[in-house]
C-alpha positions as CSV (number, residue, x, y, z in Angstrom):
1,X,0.0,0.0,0.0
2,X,1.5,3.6,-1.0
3,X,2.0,5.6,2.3
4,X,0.8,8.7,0.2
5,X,-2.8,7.3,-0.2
6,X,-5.5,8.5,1.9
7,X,-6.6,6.1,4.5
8,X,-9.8,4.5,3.7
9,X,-12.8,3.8,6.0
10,X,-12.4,0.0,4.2
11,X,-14.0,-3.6,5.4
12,X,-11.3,-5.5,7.2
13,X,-10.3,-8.4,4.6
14,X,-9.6,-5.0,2.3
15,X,-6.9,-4.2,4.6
16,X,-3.3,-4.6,4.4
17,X,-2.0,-6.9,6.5
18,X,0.6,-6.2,9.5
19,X,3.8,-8.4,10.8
20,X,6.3,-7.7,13.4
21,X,8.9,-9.9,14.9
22,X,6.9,-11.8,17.2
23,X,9.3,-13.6,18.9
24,X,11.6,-10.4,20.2
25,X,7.6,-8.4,20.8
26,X,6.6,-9.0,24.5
27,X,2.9,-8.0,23.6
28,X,2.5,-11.3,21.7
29,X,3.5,-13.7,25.3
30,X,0.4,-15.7,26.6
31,X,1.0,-13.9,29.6
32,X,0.3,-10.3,28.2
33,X,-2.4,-11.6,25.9
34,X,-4.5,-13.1,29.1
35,X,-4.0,-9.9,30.8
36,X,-5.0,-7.7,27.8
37,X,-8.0,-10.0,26.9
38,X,-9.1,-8.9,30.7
39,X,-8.7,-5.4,30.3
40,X,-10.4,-5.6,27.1
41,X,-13.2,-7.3,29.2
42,X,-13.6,-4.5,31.9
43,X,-13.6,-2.0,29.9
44,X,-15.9,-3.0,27.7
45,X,-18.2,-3.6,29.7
46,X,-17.6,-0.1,32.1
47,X,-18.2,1.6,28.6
48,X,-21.6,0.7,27.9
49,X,-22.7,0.4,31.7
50,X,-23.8,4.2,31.0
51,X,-26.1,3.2,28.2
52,X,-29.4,1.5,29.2
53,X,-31.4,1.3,25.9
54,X,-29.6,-0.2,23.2
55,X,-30.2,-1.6,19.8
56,X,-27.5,-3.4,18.0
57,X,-26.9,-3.1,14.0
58,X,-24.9,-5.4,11.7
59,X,-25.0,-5.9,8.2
60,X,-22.4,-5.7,5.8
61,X,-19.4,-2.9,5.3
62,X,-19.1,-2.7,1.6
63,X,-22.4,-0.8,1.0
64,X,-22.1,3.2,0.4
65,X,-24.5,5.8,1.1
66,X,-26.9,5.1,-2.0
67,X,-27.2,1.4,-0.7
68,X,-31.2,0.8,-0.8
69,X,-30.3,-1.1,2.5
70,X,-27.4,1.4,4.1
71,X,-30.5,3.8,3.7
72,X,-33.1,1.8,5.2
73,X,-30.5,1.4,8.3
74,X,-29.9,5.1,8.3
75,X,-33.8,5.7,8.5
76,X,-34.0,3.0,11.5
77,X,-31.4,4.3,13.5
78,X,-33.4,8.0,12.9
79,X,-36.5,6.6,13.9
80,X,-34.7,4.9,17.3
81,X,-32.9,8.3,17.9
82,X,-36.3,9.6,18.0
83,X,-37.4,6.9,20.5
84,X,-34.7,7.6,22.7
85,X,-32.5,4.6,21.7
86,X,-29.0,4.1,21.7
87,X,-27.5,3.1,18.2
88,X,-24.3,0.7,18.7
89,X,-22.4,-0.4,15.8
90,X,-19.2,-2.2,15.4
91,X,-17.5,1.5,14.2
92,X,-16.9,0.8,10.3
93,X,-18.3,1.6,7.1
94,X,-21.5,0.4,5.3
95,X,-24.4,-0.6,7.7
96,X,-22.4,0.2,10.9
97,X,-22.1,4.0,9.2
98,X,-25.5,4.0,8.3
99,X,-26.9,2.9,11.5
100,X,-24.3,5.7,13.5
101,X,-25.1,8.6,11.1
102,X,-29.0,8.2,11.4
103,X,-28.4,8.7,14.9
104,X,-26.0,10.7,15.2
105,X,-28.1,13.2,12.7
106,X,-30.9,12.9,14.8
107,X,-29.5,14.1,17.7
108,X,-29.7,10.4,19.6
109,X,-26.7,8.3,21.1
110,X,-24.2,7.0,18.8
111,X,-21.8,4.3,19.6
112,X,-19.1,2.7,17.8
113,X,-16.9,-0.4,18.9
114,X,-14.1,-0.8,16.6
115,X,-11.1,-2.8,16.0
116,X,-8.0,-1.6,16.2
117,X,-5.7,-2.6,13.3
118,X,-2.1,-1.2,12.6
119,X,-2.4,1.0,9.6
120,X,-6.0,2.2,9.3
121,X,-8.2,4.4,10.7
122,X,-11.9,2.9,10.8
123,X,-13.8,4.6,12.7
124,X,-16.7,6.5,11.0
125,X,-17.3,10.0,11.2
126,X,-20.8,9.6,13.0
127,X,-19.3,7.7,15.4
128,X,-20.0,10.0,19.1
129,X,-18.8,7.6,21.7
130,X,-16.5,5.3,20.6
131,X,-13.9,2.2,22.2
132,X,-11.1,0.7,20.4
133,X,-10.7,-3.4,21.0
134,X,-7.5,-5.3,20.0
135,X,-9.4,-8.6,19.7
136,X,-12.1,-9.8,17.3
137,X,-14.1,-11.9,20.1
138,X,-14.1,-9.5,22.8
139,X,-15.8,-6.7,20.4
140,X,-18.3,-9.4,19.7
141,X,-19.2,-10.2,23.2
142,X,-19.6,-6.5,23.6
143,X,-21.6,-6.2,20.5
144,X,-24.2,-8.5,21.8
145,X,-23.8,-7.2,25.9
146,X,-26.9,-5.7,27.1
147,X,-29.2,-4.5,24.0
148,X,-32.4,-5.0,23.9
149,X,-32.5,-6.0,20.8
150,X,-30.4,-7.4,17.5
151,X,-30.9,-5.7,13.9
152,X,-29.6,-7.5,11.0
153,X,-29.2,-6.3,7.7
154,X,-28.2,-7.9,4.3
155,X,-23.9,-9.2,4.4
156,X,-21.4,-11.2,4.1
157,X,-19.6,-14.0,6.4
158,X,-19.4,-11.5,9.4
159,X,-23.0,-10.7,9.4
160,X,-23.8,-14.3,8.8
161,X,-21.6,-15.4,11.7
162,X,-22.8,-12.9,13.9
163,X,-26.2,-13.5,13.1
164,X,-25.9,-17.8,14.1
165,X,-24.2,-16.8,17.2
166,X,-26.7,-14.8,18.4
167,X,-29.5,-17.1,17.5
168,X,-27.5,-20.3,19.4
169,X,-27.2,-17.6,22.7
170,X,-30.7,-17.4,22.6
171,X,-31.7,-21.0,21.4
172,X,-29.8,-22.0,24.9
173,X,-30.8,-19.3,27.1
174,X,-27.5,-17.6,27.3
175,X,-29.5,-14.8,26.4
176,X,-32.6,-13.8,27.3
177,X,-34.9,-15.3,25.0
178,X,-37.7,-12.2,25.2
179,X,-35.0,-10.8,23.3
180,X,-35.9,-9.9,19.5
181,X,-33.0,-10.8,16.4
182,X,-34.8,-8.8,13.4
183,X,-33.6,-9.4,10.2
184,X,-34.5,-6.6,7.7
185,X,-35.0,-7.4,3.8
186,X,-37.3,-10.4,2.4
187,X,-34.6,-10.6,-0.8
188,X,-31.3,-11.8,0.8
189,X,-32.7,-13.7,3.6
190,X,-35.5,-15.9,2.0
191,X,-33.1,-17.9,0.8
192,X,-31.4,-19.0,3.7
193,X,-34.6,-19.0,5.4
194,X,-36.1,-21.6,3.5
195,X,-33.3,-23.7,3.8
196,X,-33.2,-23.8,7.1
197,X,-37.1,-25.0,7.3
198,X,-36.9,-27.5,4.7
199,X,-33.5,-29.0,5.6
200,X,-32.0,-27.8,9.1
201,X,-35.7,-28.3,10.5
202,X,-38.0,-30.8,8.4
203,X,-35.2,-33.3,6.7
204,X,-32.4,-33.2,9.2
205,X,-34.5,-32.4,12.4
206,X,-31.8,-30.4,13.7
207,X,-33.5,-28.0,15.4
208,X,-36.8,-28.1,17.5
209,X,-39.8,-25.8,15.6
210,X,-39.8,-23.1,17.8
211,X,-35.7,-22.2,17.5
212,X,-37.4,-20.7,13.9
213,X,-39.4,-18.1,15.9
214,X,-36.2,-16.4,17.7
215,X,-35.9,-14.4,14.4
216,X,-38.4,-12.2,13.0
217,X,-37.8,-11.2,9.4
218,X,-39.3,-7.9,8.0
219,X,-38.6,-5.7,5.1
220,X,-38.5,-1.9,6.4
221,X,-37.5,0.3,9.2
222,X,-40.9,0.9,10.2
223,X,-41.9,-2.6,10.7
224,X,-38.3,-3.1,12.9
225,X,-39.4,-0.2,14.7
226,X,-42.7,-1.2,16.1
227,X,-41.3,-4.9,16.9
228,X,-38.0,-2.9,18.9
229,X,-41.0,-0.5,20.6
230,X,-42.4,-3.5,22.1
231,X,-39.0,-5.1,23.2
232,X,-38.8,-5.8,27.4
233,X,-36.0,-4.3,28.9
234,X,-33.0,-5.9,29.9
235,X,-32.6,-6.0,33.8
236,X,-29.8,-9.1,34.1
237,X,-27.1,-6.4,33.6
């Protein structure tokens, strides 16, 4: 990468990759890592503490701004804003931009938990509140800490991964199962929809009926708003 281009606001497998000399770097000993995981971990978690209504947004980081579905996410977020929610992102581009700038334009809470990589800045500018984590699976855990409830639009492996963990939290009650996953746009998630109910469900028996009701798939920001409106509070935290 020339040092003389901008920095990009880019999904992370577009990013160049970083090496160091591991074995003279004391960062990289399992004895640092365990203590840095922890700190990770406690702040994390003091970060949100101050932030009681939450909605979660994922979805995918290569969409711009005249997405039909980055625009449908920056309408949500609006329409939570008005509510009084807090909008929390993982910090990028695409969705997670959409979902901050709605937000953030309204007025209403904006938060952004990013991952720190070596040469890249990737935060988004309608980011208000933000935290930095060295580690993929900590930002996760705090992605999914205390909302109230889980938006999911159209993307790739991330979104996809995201979205199954969530879904097996809830399917064994590691979360609260009250709590709703929506998944916004009837044209990417038919698909793998159906072939959950007709294979996962009906041929291989998998999964018991009811794990198919801890997702509730709609196609606009107004119909995610009135589901999130009805959402119970989280008091376990």
């Amino acid at each position: 990468m020339n040092p003389k281009e901008p920095r990009f606001n880019l999904p992370a497998s577009k990013l160049p990759s970083h090496k160091h000399d591991s074995a003279r770097d004391f960062r990289e000993s399992f004895h640092w890592r365990i203590f840095r995981i922890m700190s990770e971990f406690v702040e994390g978690f003091q970060f949100l503490f101050d932030y009681k209504k939450t909605v979660t947004f994922f979805g995918s980081a290569r969409f711009g701004e005249n997405d039909p579905w980055y625009q449908e996410a920056r309408k949500l977020s609006e329409l939570l804003a008005v509510e009084d929610f807090t909008v929390i992102t993982g910090g990028g581009p695409g969705i997670m931009e959409a979902g901050n700038r709605g937000a953030f334009e309204k007025g209403g809470e904006s938060l952004g938990l990013n991952i720190q990589l070596p040469q890249e800045q990737r935060t988004n500018p309608y980011v208000k509140h933000g935290i930095g984590f060295h580690y993929f699976f900590t930002r996760k855990v705090m992605l999914s800490y205390a909302s109230w409830a889980y938006v999911f639009f159209p993307g790739g492996f991330g979104t996809l991964d995201e979205f199954f963990e969530l879904v097996t939290l809830i399917q064994t009650r590691k979360i609260n199962p009250h709590i709703p996953i929506i998944i916004v746009g009837r044209e990417y998630w038919t698909g793998l929809l159906d072939w959950i109910d007709k294979v996962v469900l009906k041929k291989m028996l998998a999964i018991d009926k009811e794990d198919t009701g801890i997702y509730t798939l709609v196609d606009t920001a107004e119909e995610a708003l009135e589901i999130i409106k009805c959402c119970k509070q989280r008091v376990e935290f």
